[in-house]
C-alpha positions in Angstrom: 0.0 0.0 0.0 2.6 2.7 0.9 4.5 1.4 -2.0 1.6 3.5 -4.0 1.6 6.2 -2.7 2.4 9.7 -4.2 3.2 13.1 -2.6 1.1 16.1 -3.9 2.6 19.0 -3.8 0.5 22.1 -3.8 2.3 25.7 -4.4 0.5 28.8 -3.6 1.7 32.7 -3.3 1.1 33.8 0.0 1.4 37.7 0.9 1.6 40.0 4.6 -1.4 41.7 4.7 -0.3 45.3 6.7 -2.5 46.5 9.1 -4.8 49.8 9.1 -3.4 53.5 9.8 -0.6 53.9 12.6 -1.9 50.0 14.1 0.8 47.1 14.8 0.6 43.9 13.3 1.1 40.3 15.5 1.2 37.4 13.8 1.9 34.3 15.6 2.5 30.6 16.0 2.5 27.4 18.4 4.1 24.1 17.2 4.0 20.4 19.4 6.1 17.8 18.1 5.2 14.7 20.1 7.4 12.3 18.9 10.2 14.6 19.9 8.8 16.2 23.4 9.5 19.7 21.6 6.4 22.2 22.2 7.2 26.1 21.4 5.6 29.0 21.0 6.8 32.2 18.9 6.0 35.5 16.7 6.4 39.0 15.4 5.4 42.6 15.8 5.3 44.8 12.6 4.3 48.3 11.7 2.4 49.2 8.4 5.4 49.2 6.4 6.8 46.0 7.7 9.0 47.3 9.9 10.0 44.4 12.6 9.1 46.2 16.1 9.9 42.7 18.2 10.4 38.9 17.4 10.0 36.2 20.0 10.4 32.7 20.2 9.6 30.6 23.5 10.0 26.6 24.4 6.6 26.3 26.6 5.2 23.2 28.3 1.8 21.5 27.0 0.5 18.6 25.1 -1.2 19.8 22.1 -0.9 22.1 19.1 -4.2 24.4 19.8 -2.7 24.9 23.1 0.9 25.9 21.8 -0.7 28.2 19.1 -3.2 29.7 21.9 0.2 30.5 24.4 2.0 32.2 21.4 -1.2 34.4 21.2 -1.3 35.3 24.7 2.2 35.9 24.9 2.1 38.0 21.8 -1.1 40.5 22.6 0.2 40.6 26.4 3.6 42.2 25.2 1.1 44.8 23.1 -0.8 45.3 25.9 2.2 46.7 28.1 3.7 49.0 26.1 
C-alpha cells in the first residue's frame, strides 16, 4: 500500500497583509512535536510598512498544538498590551 503512494505538492503565493493606519501587526505561531517532546511558541510585531518592532520565540510546556498556538497568542497580545 505505501508502495503506492504519491506526494502532492501544492504551491500557492502567499502575501503580509499590513494592518490599518498607525496600528501594529502580531502574527503568531505554536508548534508540538510529540514524537520529539518539543512544544514552542513564537512570533512578530510589525508596523504598516513591515518594519520588525519585536520577534519572540519561546519553548513552553503543554500537550497539544491548539494549546501551543493559543500561548503564542497570549504571549504575543500581552507584550502589546504593556507597552
Amino acid at each position: 500500500m505505501a508502495e503506492n503512494f504519491k506526494a502532492i505538492i501544492i504551491s500557492r503565493m502567499i502575501h503580509w497583509n499590513k494592518p490599518n493606519g498607525n496600528n501594529w501587526k502580531l502574527n503568531t505561531d505554536g508548534s508540538y512535536m510529540r514524537n520529539q517532546n518539543k512544544v514552542g511558541a513564537g512570533g512578530i510585531v510589525r508596523t504598516r510598512i513591515g518594519d520588525m518592532i519585536i520577534a519572540f520565540s519561546y519553548p513552553i510546556q503543554c500537550y497539544t498544538n491548539n494549546y501551543s498556538e493559543a500561548q503564542a497568542a497570549l504571549i504575543g497580545i500581552s507584550w502589546c498590551l504593556d507597552q
